[in-house]
N, C-alpha and C positions, 0 to 999 in steps of 0.2 A: 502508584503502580498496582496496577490489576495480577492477583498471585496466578490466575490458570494465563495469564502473556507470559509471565513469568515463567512459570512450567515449560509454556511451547518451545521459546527459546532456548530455556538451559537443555532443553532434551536433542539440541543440536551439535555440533562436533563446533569447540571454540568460530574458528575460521566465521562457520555460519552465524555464528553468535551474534559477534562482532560486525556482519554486514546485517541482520534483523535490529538489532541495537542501536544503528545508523539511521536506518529507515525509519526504525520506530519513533527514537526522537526529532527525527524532520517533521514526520509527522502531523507528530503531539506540536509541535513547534509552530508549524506553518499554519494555523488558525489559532485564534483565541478561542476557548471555551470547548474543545476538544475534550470526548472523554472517552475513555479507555475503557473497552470489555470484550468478553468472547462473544461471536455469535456465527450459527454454521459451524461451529466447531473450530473457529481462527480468531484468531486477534481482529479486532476490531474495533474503530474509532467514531463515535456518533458525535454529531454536530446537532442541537437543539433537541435532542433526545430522539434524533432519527439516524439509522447507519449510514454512515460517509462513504466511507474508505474497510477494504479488510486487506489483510496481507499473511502472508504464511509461508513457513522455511519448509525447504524440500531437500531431496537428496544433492541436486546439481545446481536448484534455482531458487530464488523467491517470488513466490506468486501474487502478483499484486494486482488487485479487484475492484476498482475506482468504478465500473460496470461499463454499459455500451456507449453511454453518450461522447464520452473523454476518447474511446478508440477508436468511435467510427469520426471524430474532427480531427482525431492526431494520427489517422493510419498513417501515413505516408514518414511523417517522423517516425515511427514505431518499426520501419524497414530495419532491419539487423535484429529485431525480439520476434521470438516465437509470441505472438499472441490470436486471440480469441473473439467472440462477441463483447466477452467481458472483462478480459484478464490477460494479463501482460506477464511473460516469465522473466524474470531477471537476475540472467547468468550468475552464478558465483563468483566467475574467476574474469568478473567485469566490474568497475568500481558502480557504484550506484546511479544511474542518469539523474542526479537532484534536479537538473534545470527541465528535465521532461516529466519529471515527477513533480514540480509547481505549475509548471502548465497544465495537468493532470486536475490539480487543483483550483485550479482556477475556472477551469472548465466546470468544475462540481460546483465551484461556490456559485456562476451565474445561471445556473441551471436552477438554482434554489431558489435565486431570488427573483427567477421569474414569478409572473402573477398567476 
């Protein structure tokens, strides 16, 4: 456990806690060799000592930053989230999409291991 992930999340009201806490261990979960630290100022998860994934608690949302490639293939799933070039908000008072969030991932991991 990285202490500044630590920090970002405990400085959120329980509720938020609890839904970055979720996230975060899907995660950590969903690849082998996943490692935990900040960068940009957000949690962040590097995969072979390059950044993956970042994600970060907000007032109403959590903003999660997998970058352009994952939401310009998934726009159309992504219909009901406010998102971006890069970044997908996701609701508080929505349970977490895990099955769009490993598509999310799966998108990053063949992206990687192209040549």
């Amino acid at each position: 456990m990285h202490p500044e992930v630590e920090a970002h999340i405990r400085s959120f009201p329980k509720e938020t806690q609890e839904k970055l806490e979720e996230l975060r261990s899907f995660l950590l979960n969903a690849v082998d060799g996943m490692e935990e630290t900040k960068s940009y100022g957000i949690p962040t998860l590097k995969l072979n000592g390059k950044n993956f994934i970042h994600y970060a608690g907000y007032a109403h949302h959590i903003g999660l930053y997998p970058g352009a490639g994952p939401i310009k293939e998934l726009s159309e799933e992504l219909n009901g989230f406010k998102f971006a070039k890069g970044s997908i908000q996701l609701p508080l008072n929505q349970e977490l999409p895990l099955e769009l969030i490993q598509k999310i991932i799966q998108i990053k991991l063949k992206s990687i291991k192209k040549p």
